[in-house]
N, C-alpha and C positions, 0 to 999 in steps of 0.2 A: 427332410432328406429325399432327394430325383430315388425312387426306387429302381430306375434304369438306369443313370448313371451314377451311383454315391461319388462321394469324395475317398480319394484312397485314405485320408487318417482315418473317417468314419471307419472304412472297412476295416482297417489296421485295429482299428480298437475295439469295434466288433467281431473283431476275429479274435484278440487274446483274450476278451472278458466269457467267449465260450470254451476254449480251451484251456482257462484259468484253473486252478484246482480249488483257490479259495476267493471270495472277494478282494478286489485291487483298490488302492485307494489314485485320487489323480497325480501324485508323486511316485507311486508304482508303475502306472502306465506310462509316466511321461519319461522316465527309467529306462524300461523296458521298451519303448517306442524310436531310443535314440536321443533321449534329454531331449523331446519335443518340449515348445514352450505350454506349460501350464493351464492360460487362459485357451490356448487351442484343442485340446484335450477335454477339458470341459466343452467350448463350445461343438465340439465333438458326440461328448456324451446327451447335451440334451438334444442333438439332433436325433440319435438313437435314442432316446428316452422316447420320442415325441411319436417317431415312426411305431414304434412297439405299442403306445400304449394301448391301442385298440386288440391288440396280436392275445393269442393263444397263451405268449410269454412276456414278461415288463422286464423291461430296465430300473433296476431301484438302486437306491441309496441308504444305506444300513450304516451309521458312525463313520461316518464319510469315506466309504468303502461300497463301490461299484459291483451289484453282480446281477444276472439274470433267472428270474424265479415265474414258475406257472401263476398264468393271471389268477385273482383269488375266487374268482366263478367257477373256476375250473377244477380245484385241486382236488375235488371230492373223484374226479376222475381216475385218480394215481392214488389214491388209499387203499386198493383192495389187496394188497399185500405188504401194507404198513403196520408192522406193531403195535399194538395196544398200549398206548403211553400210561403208565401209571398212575394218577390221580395224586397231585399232594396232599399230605398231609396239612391240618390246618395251619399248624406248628409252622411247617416250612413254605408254607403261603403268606403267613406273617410276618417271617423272617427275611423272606425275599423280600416283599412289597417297604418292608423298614429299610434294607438296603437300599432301594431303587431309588426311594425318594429323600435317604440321608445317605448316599455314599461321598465318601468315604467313611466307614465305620467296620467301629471294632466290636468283640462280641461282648463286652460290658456294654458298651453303649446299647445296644439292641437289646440286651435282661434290660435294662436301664428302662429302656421303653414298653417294652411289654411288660416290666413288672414279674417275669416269670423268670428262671435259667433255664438255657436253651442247651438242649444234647448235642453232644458234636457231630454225631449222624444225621442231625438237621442239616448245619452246613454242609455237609460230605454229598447230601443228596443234591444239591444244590450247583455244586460241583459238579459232580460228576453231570451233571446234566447239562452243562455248559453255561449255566445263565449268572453265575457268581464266581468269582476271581479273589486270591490275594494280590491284594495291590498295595503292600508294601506293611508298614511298622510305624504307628503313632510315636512322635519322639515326646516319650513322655516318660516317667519311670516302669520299667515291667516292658518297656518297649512293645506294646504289644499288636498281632495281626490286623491290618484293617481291608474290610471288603467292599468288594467295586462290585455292578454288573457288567455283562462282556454285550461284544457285539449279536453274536446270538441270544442272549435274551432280547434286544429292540427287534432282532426279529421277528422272534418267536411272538411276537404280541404286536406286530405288526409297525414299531415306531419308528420314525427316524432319528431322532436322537429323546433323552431324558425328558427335554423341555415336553414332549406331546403325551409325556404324564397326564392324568385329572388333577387339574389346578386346586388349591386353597378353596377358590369360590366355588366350583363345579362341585366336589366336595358337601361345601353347605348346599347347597341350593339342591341335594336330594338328600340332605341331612343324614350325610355319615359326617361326622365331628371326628371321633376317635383313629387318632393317624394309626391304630394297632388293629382294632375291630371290623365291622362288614367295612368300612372304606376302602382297604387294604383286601376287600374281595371284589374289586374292580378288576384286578391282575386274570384271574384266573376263573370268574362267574359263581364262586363259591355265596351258598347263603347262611346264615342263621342255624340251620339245625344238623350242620357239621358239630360231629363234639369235638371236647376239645384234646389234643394230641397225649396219648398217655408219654410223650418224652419230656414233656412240661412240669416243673417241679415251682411250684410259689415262693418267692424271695422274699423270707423271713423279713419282719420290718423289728426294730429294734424299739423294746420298750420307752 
């Protein structure tokens, strides 16, 4: 992008993506722009993508929704009157990380996997903190809730979509095996000598 003269969409789309309240995706913009065509819009956004990326602030792409965030050199800047985020519990480090890498799932499936029943203040935490969603009802008998993650959890851990998980291989090759145990402390840097959540109750195995 001419930093002297832009092109007016660039500007047009640089202008609603600061003024934005929440990320846009390029069906939003191109909406919001006058039904500009689609392919322009994008070639729009990666010109601003390109221009930023050196800058103070980037242009990123979060589940294919457009928004402007402090580069990651920088954020330790704008902490000094950020709250103290709460620490999860392991419980609900397990329960996210099974979600992220099986969603769509419901909450048998997830006891299922860990082997243990899970409090419903797990999920609720999870929730409430924007990284886990209902995302509808298994058509199964009991029809029951199944969970998604949302766009803020890929951010909050930096991804642009699912796929930039740790792979199957990646996985082995620093020998976490177990999709419940320390592999599933990739999400959040958790280790080893976390205990384990007293909301964890062991799933009786029938003789």
């Amino acid at each position: 992008m001419n930093d002297d003269k832009p092109e007016p969409l660039v500007r047009a789309v640089e202008a609603t993506l600061f003024a934005a309240e929440e990320p846009m995706s390029v069906d939003a913009l191109a909406s919001h722009l006058g039904d500009e065509e689609k392919a322009t819009i994008r070639a729009a956004l990666r010109q601003l993508a390109a221009h930023y990326q050196d800058r103070g602030i980037h242009l990123v792409e979060r589940s294919k929704r457009w928004h402007f965030q402090t580069a990651a050199d920088l954020a330790h800047l704008l902490r000094t009157e950020r709250e103290q985020v709460r620490r999860l519990s392991r419980a609900a480090t397990e329960v996210l990380a099974i979600i992220a890498y099986h969603e769509p799932v419901s909450r048998a499936e997830i006891e299922s996997i860990r082997g243990v029943q899970t409090a419903k203040g797990t999920l609720d935490v999870l929730m409430e903190a924007g990284w886990v969603r209902a995302a509808g009802r298994r058509e199964v008998p009991g029809r029951p809730v199944i969970y998604a993650t949302t766009p803020e959890f890929l951010e909050h851990f930096g991804l642009q979509t699912r796929r930039d998980l740790p792979g199957l291989d990646e996985l082995r090759a620093a020998g976490l095996l177990d999709p419940v145990d320390d592999a599933y402390n990739l999400l959040t840097g958790l280790d080893d000598t976390d205990a384990p959540a007293a909301d964890d109750t062991p799933i009786e195995q029938a003789d």
